[in-house]
C-alpha positions as CSV (number, residue, x, y, z in Angstrom):
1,X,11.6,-15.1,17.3
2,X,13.6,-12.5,15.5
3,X,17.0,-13.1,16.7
4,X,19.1,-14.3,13.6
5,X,16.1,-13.6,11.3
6,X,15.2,-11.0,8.5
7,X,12.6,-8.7,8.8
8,X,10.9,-6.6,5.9
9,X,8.7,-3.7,6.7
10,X,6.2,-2.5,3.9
11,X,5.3,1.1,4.6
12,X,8.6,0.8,6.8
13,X,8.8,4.6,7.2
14,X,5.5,5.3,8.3
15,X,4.6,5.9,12.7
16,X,4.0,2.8,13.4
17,X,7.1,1.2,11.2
18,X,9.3,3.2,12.8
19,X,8.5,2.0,15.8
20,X,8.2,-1.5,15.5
21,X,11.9,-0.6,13.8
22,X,12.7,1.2,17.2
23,X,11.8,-1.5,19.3
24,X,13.2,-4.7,17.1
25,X,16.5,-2.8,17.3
26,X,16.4,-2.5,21.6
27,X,15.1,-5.9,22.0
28,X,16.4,-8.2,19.3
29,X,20.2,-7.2,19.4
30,X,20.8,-10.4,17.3
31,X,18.4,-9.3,14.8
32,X,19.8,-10.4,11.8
33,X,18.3,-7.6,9.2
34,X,15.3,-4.8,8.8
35,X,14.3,-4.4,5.4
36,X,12.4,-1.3,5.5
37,X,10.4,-1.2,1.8
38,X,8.8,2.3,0.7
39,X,8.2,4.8,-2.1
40,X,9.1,7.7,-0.6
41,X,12.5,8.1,-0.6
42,X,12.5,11.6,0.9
43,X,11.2,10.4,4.2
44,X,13.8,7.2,3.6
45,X,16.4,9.7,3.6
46,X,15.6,11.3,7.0
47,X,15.3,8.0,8.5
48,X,18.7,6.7,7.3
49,X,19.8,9.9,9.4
50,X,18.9,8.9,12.6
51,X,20.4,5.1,11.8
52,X,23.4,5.3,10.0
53,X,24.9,2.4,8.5
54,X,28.1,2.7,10.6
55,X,25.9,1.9,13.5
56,X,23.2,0.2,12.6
57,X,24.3,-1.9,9.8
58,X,21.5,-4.6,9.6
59,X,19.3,-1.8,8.2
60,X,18.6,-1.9,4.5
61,X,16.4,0.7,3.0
62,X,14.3,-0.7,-0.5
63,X,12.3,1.9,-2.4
64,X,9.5,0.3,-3.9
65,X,6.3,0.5,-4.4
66,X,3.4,-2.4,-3.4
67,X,1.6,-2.2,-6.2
68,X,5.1,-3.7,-8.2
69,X,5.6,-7.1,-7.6
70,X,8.3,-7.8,-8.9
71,X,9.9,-4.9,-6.7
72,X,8.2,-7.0,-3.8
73,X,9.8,-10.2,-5.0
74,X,13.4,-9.1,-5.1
75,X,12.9,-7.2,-1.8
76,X,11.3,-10.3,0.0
77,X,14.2,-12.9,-0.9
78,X,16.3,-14.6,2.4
79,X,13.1,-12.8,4.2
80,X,11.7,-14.6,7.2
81,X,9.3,-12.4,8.9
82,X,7.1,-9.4,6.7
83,X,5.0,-7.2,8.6
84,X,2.6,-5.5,5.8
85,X,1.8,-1.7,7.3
86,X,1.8,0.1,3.6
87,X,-1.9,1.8,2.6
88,X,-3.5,4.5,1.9
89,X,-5.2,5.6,5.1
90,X,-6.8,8.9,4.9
91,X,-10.5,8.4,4.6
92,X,-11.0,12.1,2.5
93,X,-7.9,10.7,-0.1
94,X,-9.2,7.7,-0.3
95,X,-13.0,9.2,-1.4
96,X,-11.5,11.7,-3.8
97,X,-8.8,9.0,-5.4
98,X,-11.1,5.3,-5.4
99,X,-9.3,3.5,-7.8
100,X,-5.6,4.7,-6.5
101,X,-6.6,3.5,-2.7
102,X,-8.0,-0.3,-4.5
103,X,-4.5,-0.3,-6.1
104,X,-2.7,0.1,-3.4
105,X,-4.9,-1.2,-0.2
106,X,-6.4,-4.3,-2.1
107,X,-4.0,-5.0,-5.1
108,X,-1.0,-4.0,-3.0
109,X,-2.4,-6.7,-0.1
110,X,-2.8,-9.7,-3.0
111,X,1.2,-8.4,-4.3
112,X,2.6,-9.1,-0.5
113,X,0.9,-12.3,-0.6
114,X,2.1,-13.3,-3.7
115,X,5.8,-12.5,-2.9
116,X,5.5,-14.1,0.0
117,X,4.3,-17.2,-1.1
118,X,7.1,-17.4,-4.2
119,X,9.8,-16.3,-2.1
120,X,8.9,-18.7,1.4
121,X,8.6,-16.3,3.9
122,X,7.4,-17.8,7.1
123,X,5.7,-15.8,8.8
124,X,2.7,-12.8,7.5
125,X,1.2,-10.0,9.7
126,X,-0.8,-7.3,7.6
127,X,-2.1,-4.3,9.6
128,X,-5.7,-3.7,9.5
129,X,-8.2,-0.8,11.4
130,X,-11.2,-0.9,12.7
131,X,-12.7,1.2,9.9
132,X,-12.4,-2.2,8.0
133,X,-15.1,-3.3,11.2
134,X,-18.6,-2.7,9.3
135,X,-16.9,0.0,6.7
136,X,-19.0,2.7,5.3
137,X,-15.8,4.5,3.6
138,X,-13.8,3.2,0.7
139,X,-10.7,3.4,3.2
140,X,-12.3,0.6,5.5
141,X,-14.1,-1.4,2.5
142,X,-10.3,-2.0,1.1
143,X,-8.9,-2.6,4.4
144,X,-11.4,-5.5,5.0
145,X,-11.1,-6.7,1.4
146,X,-7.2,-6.8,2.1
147,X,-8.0,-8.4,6.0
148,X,-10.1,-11.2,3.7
149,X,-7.2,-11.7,1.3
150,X,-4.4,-12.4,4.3
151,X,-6.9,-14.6,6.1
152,X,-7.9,-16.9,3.2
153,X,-3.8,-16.8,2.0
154,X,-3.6,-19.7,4.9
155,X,-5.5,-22.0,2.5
156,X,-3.4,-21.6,-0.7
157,X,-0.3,-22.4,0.9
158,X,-0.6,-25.9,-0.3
159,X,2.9,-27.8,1.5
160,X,4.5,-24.0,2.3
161,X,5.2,-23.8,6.0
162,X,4.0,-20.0,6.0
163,X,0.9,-18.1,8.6
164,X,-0.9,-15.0,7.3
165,X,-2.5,-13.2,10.0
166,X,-4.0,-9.6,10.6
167,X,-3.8,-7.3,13.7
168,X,-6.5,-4.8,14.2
169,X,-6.2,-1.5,16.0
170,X,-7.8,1.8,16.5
171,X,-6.6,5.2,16.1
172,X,-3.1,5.7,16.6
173,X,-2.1,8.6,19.8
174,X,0.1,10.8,17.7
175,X,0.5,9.1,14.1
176,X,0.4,11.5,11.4
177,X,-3.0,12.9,10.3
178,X,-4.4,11.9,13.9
179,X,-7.0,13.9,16.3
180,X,-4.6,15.2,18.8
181,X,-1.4,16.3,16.3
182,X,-4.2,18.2,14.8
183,X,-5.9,19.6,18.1
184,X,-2.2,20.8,19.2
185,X,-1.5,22.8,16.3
186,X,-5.2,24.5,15.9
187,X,-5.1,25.6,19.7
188,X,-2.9,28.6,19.0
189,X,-5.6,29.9,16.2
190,X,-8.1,29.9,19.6
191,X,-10.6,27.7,18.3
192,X,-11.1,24.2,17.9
193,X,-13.3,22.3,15.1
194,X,-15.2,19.8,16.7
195,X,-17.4,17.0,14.3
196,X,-19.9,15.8,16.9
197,X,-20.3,16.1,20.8
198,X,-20.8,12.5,21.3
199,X,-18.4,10.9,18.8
200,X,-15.8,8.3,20.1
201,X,-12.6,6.7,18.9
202,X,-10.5,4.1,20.1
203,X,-7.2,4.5,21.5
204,X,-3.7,3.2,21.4
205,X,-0.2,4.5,21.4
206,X,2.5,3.6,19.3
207,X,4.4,1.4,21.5
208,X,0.9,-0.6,22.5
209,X,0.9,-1.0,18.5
210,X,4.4,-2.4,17.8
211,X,3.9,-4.5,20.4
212,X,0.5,-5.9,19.2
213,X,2.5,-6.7,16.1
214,X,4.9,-8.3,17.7
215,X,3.0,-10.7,19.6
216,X,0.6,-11.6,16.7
217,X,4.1,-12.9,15.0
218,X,5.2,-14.8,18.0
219,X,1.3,-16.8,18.8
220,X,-0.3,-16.7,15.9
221,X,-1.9,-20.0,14.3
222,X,-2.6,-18.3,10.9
223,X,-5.9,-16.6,9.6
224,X,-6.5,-14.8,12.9
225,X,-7.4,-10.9,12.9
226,X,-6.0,-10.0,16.6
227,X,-7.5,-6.8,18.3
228,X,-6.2,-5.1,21.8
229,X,-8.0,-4.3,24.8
230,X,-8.0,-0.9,24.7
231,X,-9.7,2.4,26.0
232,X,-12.1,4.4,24.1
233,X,-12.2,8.7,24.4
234,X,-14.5,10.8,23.3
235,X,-13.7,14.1,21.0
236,X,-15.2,16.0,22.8
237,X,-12.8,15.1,25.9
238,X,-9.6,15.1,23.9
239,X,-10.3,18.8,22.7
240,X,-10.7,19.8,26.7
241,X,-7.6,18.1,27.7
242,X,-5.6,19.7,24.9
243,X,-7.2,22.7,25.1
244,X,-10.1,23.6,27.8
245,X,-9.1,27.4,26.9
246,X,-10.3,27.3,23.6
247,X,-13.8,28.1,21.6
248,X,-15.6,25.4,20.2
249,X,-16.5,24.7,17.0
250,X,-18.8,22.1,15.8
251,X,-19.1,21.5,12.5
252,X,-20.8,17.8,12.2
253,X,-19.6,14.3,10.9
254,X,-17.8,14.3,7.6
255,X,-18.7,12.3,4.8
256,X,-17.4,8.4,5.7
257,X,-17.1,9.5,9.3
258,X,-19.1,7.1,11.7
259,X,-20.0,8.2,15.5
260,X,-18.8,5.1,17.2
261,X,-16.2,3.1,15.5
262,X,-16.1,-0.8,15.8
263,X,-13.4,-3.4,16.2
264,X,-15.6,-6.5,16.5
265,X,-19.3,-6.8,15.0
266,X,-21.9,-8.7,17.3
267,X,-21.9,-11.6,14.1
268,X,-17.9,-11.8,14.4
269,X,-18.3,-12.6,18.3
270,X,-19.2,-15.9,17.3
271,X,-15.9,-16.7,15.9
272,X,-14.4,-14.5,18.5
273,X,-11.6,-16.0,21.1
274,X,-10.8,-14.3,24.3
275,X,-6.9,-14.6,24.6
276,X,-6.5,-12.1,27.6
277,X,-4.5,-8.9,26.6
278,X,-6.3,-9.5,23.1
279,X,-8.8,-10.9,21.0
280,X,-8.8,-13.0,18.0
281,X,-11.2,-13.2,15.6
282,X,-11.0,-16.8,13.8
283,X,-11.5,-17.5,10.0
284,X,-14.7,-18.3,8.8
285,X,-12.8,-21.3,6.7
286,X,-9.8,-22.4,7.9
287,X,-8.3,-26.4,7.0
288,X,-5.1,-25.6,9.7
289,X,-7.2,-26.1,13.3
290,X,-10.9,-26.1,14.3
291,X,-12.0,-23.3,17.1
292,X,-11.8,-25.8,20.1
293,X,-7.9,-26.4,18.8
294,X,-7.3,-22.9,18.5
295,X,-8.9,-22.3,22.5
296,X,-6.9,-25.4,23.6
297,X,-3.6,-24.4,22.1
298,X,-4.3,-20.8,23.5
299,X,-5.6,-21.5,26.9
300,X,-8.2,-19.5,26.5
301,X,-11.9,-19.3,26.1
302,X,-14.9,-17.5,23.8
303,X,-16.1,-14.2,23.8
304,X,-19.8,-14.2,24.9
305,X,-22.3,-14.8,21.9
306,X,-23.6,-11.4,20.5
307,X,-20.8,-9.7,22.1
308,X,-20.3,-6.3,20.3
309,X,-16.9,-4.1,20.7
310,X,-17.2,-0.4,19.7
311,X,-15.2,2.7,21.1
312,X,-19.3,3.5,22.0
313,X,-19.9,1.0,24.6
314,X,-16.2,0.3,25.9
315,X,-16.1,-0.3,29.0
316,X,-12.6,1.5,29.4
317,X,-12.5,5.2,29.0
318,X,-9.6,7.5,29.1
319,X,-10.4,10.8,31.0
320,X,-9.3,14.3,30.7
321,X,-6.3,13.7,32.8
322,X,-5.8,10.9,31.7
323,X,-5.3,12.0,28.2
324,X,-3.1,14.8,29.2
325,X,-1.0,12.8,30.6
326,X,-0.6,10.2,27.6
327,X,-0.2,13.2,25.3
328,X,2.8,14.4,27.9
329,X,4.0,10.8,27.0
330,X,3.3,9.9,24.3
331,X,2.9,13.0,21.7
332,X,4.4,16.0,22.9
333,X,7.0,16.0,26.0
334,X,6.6,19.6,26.3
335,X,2.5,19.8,26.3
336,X,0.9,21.7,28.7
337,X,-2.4,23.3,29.3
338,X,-2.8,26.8,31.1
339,X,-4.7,25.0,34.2
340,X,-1.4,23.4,34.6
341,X,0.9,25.9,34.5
C-alpha cells in the first residue's frame, strides 16, 4: 500500500502524525516519500532533529497553512496517499475563537479536498472524534461538518479514481492537552481537579490510532467513517491510578463538556457495518456501492438496529491497573504510584 508511494501529512507534527510517521518509516522501508505539512515551524524544527535528512531522506518538511490552498496544491503534487489530521482541537479555544476554528476545521477540510481532487491523489483519510458524534461544542459541530464534507467528496469525483474516507476515535492516551499528561503534572501540587464522579471517556493509544489510520487507507470503499473497538474509563478511575495519594477536587462539567461521549448515535446504527476490529458507519448517499455490496465485499455483517456506542455504556472498561499499566507504556516509562513502590 505505501511502498513506492507518497504520503502527505496535514497537521504532520502533531501526536498522532508523528506516529503514523514513526510507524510508516519501520514498516514501509520502500516508502517512497512523507510529506509532513504544518504551520509551525518551531515544532517542524525539533522534528527534523530526531530524522535528519542524512538518514531519513524521503522526509520533506512543507510549512503551510490549511486554510491556503494554494499552499495545499503545491504541497499535494506527485501525492498518492493524504492523511488530513490538521484542526483545532481544544474545545475552550475553539469556544473563545469561533470563527478561527470554522476556518480552519471546516474551510481547511473543503481546501484538502479541493487539492486533492485538482492534483489526483488517490486515496483521502481525514481524522475525525467522537465529539463530532451528537456535538454540543463548536469543536465537534466543525469536526462533523468537516466528516460531512469528506464523505459526500466521493460523489464529486466525477471519472477521478480517488476515496475520501474518515476515521473516528476517542481521546488520545498521552496526546497533548489530554486527561492523564495533565493528571501527571498536577499530582505533585497534592490535589487533583476532578469535573464529575461519573464522567467517562473513550480510550486509545497512539499506536491503536496510527494503526486505525492505516487500515482505513488499505480497506476503505470511500465515504465510510471507521471507529475502533475500544475501552471506555472513567475520570474518576484515571485520577486513582495516577494518583490514589492525592485530594480530590471536583469542580463540575465545563462548558461544552458532555458526561458520556459518543462514537456512534442509535440513528447512525442503521447505516452501521460490523467489520470486526472496527466499525463503519456508511454514507447516507453514496452512487459507488449499496450497503449489501459494502457487507459482501467486507465479509461482514450489521450492527444491531438501535445500537448505541458511548464510552457510558461500553462494554469494555479499563481498570485501575489496568490504566497504570498503559500509562507505564504508553505515557510515561518511568510512572509510578507510591502503592507501587
Amino acid at each position: 500500500m505505501f511502498n513506492n508511494k507518497t504520503v502527505l501529512i496535514t497537521g504532520g507534527t502533531g501526536s498522532l502524525g508523528k506516529q503514523l510517521i514513526k510507524t510508516l518509516l519501520e514498516r514501509y522501508r520502500l516508502v517512497k516519500k512523507i510529506i509532513i505539512y504544518s504551520r509551525d515551524e518551531l515544532k517542524q524544527f525539533h522534528l527534523r532533529q530526531s530524522y535528519p535528512s542524512q538518514d531519513y531522506p524521503q522526509l520533506r518538511f512543507f510549512i503551510g497553512d490549511i486554510r491556503d490552498r494554494a499552499r495545499l496544491i503545491q504541497a499535494c503534487e506527485d501525492v498518492d496517499v493524504l492523511i488530513h489530521a490538521a484542526a483545532i482541537k481544544q474545545v475552550d479555544t475553539a469556544e473563545y475563537n469561533p470563527t478561527e476554528c470554522i476556518k480552519t476545521n471546516i474551510e481547511g477540510a473543503e481546501n484538502v479536498i479541493q487539492a486533492a481532487l485538482t492534483t489526483g491523489i488517490r486515496d483521502v483519510v481525514a481524522l475525525s472524534t467522537d465529539k463530532a458524534c451528537a456535538p454540543i461544542n463548536l469543536y465537534g459541530a466543525t469536526k462533523l461538518a468537516s466528516d460531512k464534507l469528506f464523505t459526500a467528496a466521493n460523489n464529486i469525483k466525477g471519472s477521478k479514481d480517488i476515496r475520501f474516507s474518515v476515521v473516528r476515535y476517542g481521546n488520545v492516551m498521552g496526546s497533548n492537552g489530554s486527561v492523564i499528561p495533565f493528571f501527571l503534572e498536577r499530582r505533585h501540587q497534592g490535589v487533583i481537579p476532578i469535573t464529575h464522579q461519573e464522567m467517562t471517556r473513550f480510550n486509545i493509544t497512539l499506536q491503536q490510532g496510527a494503526d486505525m489510520v492505516l487500515y482505513a487507507l488499505e480497506h476503505h470503499l470511500g465515504g465510510e467513517i471507521f471507529v475502533p473497538k475500544i475501552p471506555s474509563y472513567r475520570i474518576l478511575d484515571v485520577a486513582k491510578a495516577v494518583a490514589p495519594e492525592c485530594e480530590l477536587e471536583f469542580i463540575g462539567v465545563r462548558p461544552g463538556e458532555k458526561m458520556h461521549e459518543e462514537m456512534i448515535t442509535d440513528t447512525d446504527s442503521y447505516h452501521t457495518i460490523d467489520l470486526g476490529q472496527y466499525y463503519a458507519i456508511l454514507p447516507s448517499v453514496s452512487f459507488s456501492y449499496s450497503e449489501e455490496q459494502y457487507r459482501l465485499h467486507h465479509d461482514a455483517k450489521p450492527a444491531p438496529e438501535g445500537f448505541r456506542y458511548s464510552s457510558g455504556t461500553n462494554e469494555q472498561w479499563l481498570s485501575v491497573d489496568a490504566l497504570r499499566l498503559l500509562i507505564q507504556e504508553h505515557v510515561d516509562s518511568d510512572f509510578q504510584v507510591e502503592a507501587n513502590i
